[in-house]
TORFI-581593 format. One record per residue (C-alpha): x, y, z. Coordinates in steps of 0.001 Angstrom, whole numbers, plus 524288, in hexadecimal, padded with zeros to 5 digits. Example, Ala and Ser with C-alpha at 12.3 -4.5 7.8 and 13.67 -1.06 7.14 Angstrom:
BEGIN
8300C7EE6C81E78;835667FBDC81BE4;
***
This chain:
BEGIN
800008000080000;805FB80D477FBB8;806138173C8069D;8099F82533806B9;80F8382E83811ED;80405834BF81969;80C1D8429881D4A;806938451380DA1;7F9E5847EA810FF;7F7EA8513C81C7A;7EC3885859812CE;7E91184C8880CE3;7D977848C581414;7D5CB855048109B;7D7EF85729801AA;7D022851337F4C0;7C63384CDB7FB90;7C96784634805F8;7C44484B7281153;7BA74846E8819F8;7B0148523481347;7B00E84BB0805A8;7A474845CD7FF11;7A693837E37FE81;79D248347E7F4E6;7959A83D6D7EA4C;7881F839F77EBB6;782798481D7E5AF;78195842BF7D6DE;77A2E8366B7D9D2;76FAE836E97CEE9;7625D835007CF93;75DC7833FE7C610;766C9825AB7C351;76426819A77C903;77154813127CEE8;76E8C806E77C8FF;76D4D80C377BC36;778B9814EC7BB09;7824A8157C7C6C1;78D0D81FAC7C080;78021829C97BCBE;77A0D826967C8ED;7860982B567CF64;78C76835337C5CE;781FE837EB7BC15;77EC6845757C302;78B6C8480A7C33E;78EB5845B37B69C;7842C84E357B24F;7874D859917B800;795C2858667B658;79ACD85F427A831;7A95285C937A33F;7B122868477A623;7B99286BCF79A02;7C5BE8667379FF9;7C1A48599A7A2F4;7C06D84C2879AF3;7B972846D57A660;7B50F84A4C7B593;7B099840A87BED9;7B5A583A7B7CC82;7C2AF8370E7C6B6;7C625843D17C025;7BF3E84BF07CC53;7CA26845B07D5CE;7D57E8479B7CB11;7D15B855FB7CB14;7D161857FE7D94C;7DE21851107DA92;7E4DF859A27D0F3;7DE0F8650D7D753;7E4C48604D7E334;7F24285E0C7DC35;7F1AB86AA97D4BE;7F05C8728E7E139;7FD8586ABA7E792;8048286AE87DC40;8040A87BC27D9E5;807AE87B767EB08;813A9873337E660;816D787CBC7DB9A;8157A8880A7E30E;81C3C883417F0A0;828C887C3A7ECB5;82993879F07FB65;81DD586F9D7F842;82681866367F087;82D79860687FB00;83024852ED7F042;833B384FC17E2EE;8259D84D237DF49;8209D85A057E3E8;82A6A861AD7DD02;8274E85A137D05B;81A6385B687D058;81AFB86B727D4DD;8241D86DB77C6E1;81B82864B67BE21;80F6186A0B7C2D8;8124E878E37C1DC;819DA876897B4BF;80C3186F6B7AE7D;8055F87BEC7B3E4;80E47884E47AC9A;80856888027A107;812C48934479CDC;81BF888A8B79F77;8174288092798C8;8161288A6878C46;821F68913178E5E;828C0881C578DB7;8220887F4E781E9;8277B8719877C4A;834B48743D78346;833DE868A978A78;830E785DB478235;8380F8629F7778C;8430085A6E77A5A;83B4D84E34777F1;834B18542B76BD7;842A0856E37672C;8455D8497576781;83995845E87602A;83DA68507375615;84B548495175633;8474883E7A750D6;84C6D83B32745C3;8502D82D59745A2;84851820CA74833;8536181A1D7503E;850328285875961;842E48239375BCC;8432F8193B7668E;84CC98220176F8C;8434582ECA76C81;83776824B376F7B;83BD28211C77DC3;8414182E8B781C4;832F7833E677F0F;82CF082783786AA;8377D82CD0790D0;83165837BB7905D;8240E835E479167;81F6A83537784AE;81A558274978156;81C32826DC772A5;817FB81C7D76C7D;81E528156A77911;81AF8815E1786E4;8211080F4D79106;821E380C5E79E3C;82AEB806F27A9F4;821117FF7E7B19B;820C67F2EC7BB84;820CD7E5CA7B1CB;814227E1147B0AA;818A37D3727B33C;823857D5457BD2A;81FB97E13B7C476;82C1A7E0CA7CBD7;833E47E7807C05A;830EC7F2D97B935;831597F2497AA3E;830BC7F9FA79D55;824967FA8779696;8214D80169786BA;81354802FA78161;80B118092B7771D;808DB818DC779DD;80ACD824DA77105;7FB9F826A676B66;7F710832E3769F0;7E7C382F9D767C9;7E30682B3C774E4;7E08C81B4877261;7E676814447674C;7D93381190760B0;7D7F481FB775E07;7E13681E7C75150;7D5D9815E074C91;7CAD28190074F90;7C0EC81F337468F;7B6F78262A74DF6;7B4FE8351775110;7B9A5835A775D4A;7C6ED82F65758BF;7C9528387D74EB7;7C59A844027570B;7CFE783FB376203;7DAA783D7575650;7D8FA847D075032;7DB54850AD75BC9;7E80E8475075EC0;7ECF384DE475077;7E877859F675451;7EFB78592276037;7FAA88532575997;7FB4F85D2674F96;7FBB7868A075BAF;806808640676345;80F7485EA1757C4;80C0286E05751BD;80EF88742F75DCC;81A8386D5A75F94;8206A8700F7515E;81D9A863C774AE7;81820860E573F12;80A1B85B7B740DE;8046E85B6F73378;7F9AC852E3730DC;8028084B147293E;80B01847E77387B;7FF838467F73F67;7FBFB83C107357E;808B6836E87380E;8065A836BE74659;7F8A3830E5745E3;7FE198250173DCC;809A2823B874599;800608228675488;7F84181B0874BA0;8029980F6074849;804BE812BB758BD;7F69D8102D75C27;7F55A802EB75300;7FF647FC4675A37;7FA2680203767F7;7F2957F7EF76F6F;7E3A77FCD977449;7E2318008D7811F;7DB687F491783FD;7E60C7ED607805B;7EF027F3027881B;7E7777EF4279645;7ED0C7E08C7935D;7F94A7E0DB79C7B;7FF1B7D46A796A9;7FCCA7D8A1787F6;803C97E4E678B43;80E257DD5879239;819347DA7B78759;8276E7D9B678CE9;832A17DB71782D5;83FF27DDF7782BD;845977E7C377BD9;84AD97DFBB7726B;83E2E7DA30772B4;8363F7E49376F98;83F567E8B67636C;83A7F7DC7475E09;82E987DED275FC6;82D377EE5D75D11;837F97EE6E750AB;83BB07FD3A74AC8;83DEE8049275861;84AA5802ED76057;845F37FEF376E43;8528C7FC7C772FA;8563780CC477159;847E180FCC77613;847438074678301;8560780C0F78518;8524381A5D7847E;844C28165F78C0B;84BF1810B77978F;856B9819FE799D8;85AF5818A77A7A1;859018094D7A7A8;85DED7FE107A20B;857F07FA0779611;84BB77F08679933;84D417E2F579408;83EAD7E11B79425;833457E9DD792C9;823BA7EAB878FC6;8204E7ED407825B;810CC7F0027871A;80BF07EF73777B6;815977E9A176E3A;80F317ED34761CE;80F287FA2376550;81E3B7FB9D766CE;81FA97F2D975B22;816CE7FE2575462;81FB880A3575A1C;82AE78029375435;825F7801C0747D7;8216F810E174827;8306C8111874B83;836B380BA2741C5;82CEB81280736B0;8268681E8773B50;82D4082A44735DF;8335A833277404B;82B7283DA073E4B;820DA836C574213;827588329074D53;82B1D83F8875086;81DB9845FA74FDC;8183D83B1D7566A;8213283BD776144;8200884A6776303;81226848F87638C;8133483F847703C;81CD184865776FD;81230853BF77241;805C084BB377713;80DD2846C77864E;813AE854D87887F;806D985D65784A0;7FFD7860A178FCD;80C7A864EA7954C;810C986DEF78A45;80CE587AB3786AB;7FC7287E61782AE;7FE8187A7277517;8019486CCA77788;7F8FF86B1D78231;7ED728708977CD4;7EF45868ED77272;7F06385D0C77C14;7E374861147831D;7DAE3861B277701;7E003855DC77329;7E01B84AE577ED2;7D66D8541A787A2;7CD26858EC77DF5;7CCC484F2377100;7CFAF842D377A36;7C7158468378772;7BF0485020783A1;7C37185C7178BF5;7C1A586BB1788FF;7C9F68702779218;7D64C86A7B79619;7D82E865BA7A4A2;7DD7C870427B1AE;7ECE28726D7AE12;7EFFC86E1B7BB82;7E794860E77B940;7ED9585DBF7AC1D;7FC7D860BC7B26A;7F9FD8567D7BDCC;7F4E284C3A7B4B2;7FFD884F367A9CB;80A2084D0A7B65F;801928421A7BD49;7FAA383BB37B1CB;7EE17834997B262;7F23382A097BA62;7FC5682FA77C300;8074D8292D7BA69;80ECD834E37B6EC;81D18833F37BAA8;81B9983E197C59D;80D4C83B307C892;810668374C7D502;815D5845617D7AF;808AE849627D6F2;8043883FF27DF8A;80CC8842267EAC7;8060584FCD7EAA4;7F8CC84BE67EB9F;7F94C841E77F484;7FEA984ABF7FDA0;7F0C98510F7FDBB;7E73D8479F7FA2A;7E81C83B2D7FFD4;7E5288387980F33;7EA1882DF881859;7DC70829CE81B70;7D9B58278680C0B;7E48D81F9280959;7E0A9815E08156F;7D2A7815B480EF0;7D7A98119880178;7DD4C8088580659;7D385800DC80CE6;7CAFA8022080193;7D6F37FB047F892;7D52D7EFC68040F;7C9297EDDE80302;7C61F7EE467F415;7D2FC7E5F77F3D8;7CACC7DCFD7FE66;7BEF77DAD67F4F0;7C6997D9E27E8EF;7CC207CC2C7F0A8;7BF607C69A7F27E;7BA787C8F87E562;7C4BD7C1A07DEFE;7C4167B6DE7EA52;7B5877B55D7E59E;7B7117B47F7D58A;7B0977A9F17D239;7B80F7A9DE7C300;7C6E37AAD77CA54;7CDC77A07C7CE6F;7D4C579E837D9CC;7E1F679ECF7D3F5;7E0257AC587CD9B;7D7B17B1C07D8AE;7E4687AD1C7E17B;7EB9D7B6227D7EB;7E1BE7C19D7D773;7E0D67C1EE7E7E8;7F0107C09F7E7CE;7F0067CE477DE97;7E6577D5197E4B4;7EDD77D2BA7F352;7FAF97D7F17EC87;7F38B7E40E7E681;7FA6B7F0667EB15;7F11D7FC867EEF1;7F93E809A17EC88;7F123815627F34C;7F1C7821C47F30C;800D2826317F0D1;80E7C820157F2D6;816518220B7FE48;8217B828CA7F75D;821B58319F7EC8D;82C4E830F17E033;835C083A247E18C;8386183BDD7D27F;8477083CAD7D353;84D908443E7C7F4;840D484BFF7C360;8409B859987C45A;83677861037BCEA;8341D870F27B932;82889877777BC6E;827D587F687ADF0;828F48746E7A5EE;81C5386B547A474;821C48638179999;82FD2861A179C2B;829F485BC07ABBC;82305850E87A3A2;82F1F84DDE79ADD;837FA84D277A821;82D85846277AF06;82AFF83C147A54C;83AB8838F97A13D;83BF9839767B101;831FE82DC27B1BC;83807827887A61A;84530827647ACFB;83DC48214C7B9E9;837AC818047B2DA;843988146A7ADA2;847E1810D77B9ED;83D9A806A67BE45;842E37FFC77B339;84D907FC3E7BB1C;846A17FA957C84C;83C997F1D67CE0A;82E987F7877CE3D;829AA7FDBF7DB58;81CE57F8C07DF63;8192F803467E8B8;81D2280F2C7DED3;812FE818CE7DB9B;80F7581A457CDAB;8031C822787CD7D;8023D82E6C7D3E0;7F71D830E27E109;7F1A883C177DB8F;7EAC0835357D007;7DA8D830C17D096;7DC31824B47CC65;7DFB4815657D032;7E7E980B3D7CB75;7EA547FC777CA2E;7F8847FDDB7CA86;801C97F40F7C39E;809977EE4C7CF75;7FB777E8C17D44A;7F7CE7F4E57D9C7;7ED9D7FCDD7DC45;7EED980B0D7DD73;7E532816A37E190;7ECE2823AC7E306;7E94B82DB37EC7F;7E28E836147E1A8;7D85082AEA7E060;7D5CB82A847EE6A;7CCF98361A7EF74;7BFD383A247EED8;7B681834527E5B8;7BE3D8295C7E7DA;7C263826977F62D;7C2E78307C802E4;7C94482B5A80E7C;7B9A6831DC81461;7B06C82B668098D;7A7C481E8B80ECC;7AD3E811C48097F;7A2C18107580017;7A76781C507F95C;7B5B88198B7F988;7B3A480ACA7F479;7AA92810F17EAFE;7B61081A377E54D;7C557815C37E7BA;7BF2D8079E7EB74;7BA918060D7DE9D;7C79D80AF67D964;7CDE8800DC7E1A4;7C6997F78D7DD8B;7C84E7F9197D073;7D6C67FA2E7CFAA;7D85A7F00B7D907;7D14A7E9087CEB5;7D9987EDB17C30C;7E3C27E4937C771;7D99D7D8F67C433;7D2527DFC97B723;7D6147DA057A927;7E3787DEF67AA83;7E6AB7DFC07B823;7E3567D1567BA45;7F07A7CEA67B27A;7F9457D1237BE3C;7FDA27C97E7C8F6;7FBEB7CE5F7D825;80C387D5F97D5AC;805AE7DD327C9B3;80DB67D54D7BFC8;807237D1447B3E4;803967C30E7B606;7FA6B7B9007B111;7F5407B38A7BDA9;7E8097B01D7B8BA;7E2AF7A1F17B477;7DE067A1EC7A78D;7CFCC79EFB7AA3B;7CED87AABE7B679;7D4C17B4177AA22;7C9527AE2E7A0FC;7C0E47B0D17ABB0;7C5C97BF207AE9E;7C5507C0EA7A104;7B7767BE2779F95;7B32F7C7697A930;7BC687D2F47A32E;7B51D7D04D79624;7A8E17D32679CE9;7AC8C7E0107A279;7B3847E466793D4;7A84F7E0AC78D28;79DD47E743797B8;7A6677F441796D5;7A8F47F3AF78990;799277F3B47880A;7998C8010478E29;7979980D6D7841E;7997E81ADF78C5C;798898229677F75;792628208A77100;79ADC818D176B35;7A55B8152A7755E;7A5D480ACB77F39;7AE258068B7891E;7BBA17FE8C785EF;7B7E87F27978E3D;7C72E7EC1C78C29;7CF457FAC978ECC;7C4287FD3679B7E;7C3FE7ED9479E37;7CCF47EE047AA91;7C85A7FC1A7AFB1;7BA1C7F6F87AE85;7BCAB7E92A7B657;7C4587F2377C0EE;7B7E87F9E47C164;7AF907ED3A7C22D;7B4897E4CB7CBBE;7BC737F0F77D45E;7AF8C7F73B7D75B;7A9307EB3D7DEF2;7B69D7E92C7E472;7B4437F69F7EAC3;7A6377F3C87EEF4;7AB4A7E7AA7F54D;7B73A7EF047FC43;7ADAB7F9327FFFB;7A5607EE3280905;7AFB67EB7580FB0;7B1BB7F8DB8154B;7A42D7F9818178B;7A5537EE6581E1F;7AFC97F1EE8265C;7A8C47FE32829D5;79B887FA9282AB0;796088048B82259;790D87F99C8176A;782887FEEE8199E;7856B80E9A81D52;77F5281738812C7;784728240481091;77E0C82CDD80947;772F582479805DC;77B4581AE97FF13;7803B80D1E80410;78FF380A5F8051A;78CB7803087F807;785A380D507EF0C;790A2817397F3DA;79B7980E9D7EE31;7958C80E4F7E02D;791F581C6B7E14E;79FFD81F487E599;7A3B7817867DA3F;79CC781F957D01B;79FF482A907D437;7AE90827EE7D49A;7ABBB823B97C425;7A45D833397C300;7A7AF836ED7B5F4;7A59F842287AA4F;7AE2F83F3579E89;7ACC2845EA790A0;7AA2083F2278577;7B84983EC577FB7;7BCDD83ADA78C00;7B5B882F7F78B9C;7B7C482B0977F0F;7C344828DA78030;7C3758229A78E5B;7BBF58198E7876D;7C7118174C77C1F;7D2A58188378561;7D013815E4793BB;7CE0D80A3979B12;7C56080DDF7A379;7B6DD80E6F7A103;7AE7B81BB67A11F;7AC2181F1C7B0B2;79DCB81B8B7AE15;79FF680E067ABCF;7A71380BF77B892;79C7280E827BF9B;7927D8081E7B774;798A47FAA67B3B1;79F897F8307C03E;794447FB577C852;789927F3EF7C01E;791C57E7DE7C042;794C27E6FD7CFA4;788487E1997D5C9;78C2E7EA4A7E19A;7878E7F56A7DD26;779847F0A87D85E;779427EB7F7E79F;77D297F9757ED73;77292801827E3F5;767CA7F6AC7E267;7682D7F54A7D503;760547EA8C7CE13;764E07E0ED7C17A;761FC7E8487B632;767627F85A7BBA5;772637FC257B164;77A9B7FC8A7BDB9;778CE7EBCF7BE98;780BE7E57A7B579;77A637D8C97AFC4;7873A7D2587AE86;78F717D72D7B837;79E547D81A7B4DD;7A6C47D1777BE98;7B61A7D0477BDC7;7BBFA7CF5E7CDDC;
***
């Protein structure tokens, strides 16, 4: 269990919610006017949704995005303190974050800068002029944070988790999903064409030629990119993504490109790795190819491009506005781009905390956000929902012992990681300016390259912190664990104050579901260490199989707009998390009822039980805009928020119990999906 020092949070009971005066539950916007049996997400957020427009700057609002805001509100205000009383940033962290901030805030700056920064790496790109150039220019942009057509990543080895090891996949698409350099219909070509448009802006603005005879050239070239890319689908299957090569290996394989020079320039700072994961094959056979044949000025325009598209929203107004109306307005539909200070903390942070000085961040906010009391309270509920996760598999009547043996033996070994780590990284060797937005990024990112670099050589440290507190969000980490930073662990979601019914209701079912990750379609694939390992007899897989089928096929059913319906295969292990992890949390929540009694106390006017879905909806509140949700649909993996309150819930017979509904109600499903 990860602990953190307590002297942290002398302010913390009283911030974001967490004091004793909050509003545990909403119950203001219960409609009626809907029956609960009928429709539990309008029922509980139909009012709501209603009266609630989509301000300009927004793709979407809701319980997740309300949190995010407040915790940035909350970071914004600390990080302008640290800026303007050096005598706050008393460790490395601090002083990072107090430069990177106020140098994303400085617009003049930023202007007066212009492409100063990155124009070392655009002068390479403009250097080349020979093919055997390519594979060194290639990994020093990787190095530097620009994943053209190669990503990669130094991660713990999927099937020896004791060693860290070198991993290369598919990346470098401009068009947000590889199907979009097929598909035909209208809102296809509306998102591509603003892609060229875009395109043609930056390359312009840069002093590039960007005719429509090179963006031609640049549409084909992504194009031969996105045939060889695998769907997204695809890529969930950890053992078809699982291909180790060596070097010499993966020449063989991927003729035309020199992998010896690239991997050499790649790892700088380690020895050269005798083995690594080649995630998709035929795509690195394909940038080969492109290698070998593609002109170099292709190459070059393409490549400027990805250094243009990664460094935008931290270079001057042209580039990115031009970012903005592209991947904010064409892609998600907003009118208005985002707060400055909102877009700076997710450019450092990143979506999922995974930034290379996220953590940074989340030393700050931890410092005011996260209470004692709370962290002893998430933890209990992790015990509890662990608890009933054991007797459900003890009871599956389609598992047999031998794999249940190895199911229980996983779930014991499952590592909860609360709240935030006990020590914070101490980033040796970065220093960053406070007037220069863009040059921080390029430092930050060939500063993590470097540390990465490192693992190579060193065994991988189970109790390191990869994510950083501040984010609202959960994971089913790869070492078998599951982690809920402190930025999670807040209001609509858990307060240390809230009744059990509302706090199973929110992080329970959170809980539940990640705990539950580790046993979805892909998660089921490693052992109780978190190593990839067949420990499965064939006819439990057939059986677990079956089920899977069901809940892909039930989801994929599902049409939230005209003409678009869920992707039951890319959503399959989200939507079995959601399934079985929200009667996992029903069945932790009776036994803290039990242990205080309280099974039968109303609050309210609503029973422990009719709380706990209500807390549940509301947690899944949501307003999206159309474009946003288009193209959830094509690229995310997790369903629309209104079908994970609707298919969950009418597939658990607990909640027709706690609101009386009869066979028949929309909310009772007629063949009831069941996985754990």
């Amino acid at each position: 269990m990860t602990r953190f020092n307590r002297h942290r949070l002398a302010a913390a009971a009283t911030l974001l919610g967490l004091a004793a005066t909050v509003q545990a539950l909403d119950l203001n916007g219960l409609s009626k006017d809907v029956q609960p049996c009928d429709d539990f997400y309008a029922f509980v957020n139909g009012n709501w949704e209603a009266a609630t427009e989509l301000p300009a700057s927004r793709a979407r609002i809701g319980s997740f995005e309300q949190l995010r805001q407040a915790n940035d509100a909350l970071l914004e205000k600390a990080l302008k303190e640290l800026a303007d009383k050096p005598a706050l940033q008393t460790t490395p962290g601090l002083k990072l974050m107090a430069a990177y901030f106020s140098s994303g805030m400085d617009e003049a700056a930023i202007e007066a800068r212009g492409l100063s920064s990155i124009t070392p790496l655009l002068n390479r790109i403009d250097g080349l002029q020979r093919r055997e150039d390519l594979p060194t220019l290639l990994a020093l942009l990787a190095r530097g944070g620009v994943s053209a057509p190669l990503a990669y990543s130094v991660q713990p080895d999927r099937k020896d988790t004791r060693r860290h090891v070198l991993g290369l996949g598919q990346s470098g698409l401009g068009l947000p999903d590889r199907d979009d350099y097929f598909r035909g219909d209208e809102r296809t070509r509306s998102v591509s064409a603003a892609y060229r448009t875009f395109a043609k802006a930056v390359l312009s603005a840069s002093g590039r030629a960007a005719g429509e005879a090179e963006l031609d050239a640049l549409m084909a070239f992504e194009t031969q990119l996105a045939e060889a890319s695998r769907e997204r689908a695809r890529l969930r299957d950890p053992n078809a993504n699982y291909n180790p090569m060596s070097p010499a290996e993966l020449s063989t394989a991927a003729p035309g490109l020199d992998w010896q020079a690239y991997l050499a320039v790649l790892t700088a700072g380690a020895k050269m790795p005798q083995r690594l994961i080649v995630g998709q094959p035929e795509f690195a056979t394909r940038v080969a190819k492109l290698a070998a044949e593609t002109p170099l000025e292709v190459w070059r325009s393409y490549l400027a491009l990805r250094v243009l598209d990664t460094t935008a929203p931290r270079l001057p107004r042209a580039y990115a506005m031009a970012s903005f109306e592209y991947r904010g307005k064409a892609i998600t539909g907003l009118q208005a781009p985002p707060p400055r200070n909102e877009s700076v903390i997710l450019q450092i942070g990143g979506r999922t905390g995974t930034e290379p000085v996220a953590l940074a961040l989340g030393e700050l906010f931890v410092a005011r956000a996260f209470s004692p009391e709370a962290q002893r309270r998430s933890v209990l509920l992790v015990e509890d929902i662990r608890a009933a996760m054991k007797e459900r598999i003890e009871k599956l009547e389609w598992m047999t012992p031998p794999t249940k043996a190895k199911a229980l033996e996983k779930l014991a070994a499952m590592q909860p990681v609360i709240g935030a780590p006990e020590k914070w990284p101490q980033y040796e060797g970065l220093q960053l300016n406070s007037t220069d937005y863009a040059g921080n990024w390029l430092k930050v990112a060939l500063w993590h390259s470097e540390r990465q670099m490192k693992d190579l050589d060193a065994p991988v440290d189970r109790g390191r912190w990869r994510i950083s507190p501040h984010i609202v969000n959960a994971f089913a980490g790869g070492l078998n664990q599951i982690i809920f930073p402190a930025g999670i662990l807040q209001p609509p979601f858990f307060s240390a104050t809230a009744d059990d019914a509302t706090n199973y209701g929110g992080i329970g079912m959170v809980i539940g579901h990640e705990i539950t990750h580790h046993f979805d379609d892909s998660g089921r694939s490693f052992d109780a260490g978190g190593s990839l390992t067949d420990w499965w007899t064939p006819a439990d897989a057939a059986g677990y199989k079956a089920r899977a089928d069901k809940v892909a096929e039930r989801y994929a059913a599902i049409s939230p707009l005209p003409g678009y319906t869920i992707n039951g295969r890319l959503t399959l292990g989200e939507n079995i998390s959601d399934i079985s992890g929200l009667p996992i949390a029903y069945e932790g929540l009776q036994r803290a009822l039990k242990r205080s009694g309280a099974a039968d106390r109303k609050i309210d006017g609503y029973t422990p039980a009719q709380r706990f879905f209500i807390s549940n909806a509301l947690v899944w509140r949501t307003k999206v805009r159309t474009e946003f949700l288009i193209n959830q649909l094509r690229t995310d993996s997790h369903s629309p928020a209104k079908y994970r309150v609707l298919t969950p819930m009418s597939n658990t017979p607990y909640f027709a119990q706690a609101f009386s509904c009869k066979p028949g109600s929309a909310m009772v499903a007629t063949d009831p999906l069941t996985v754990w």
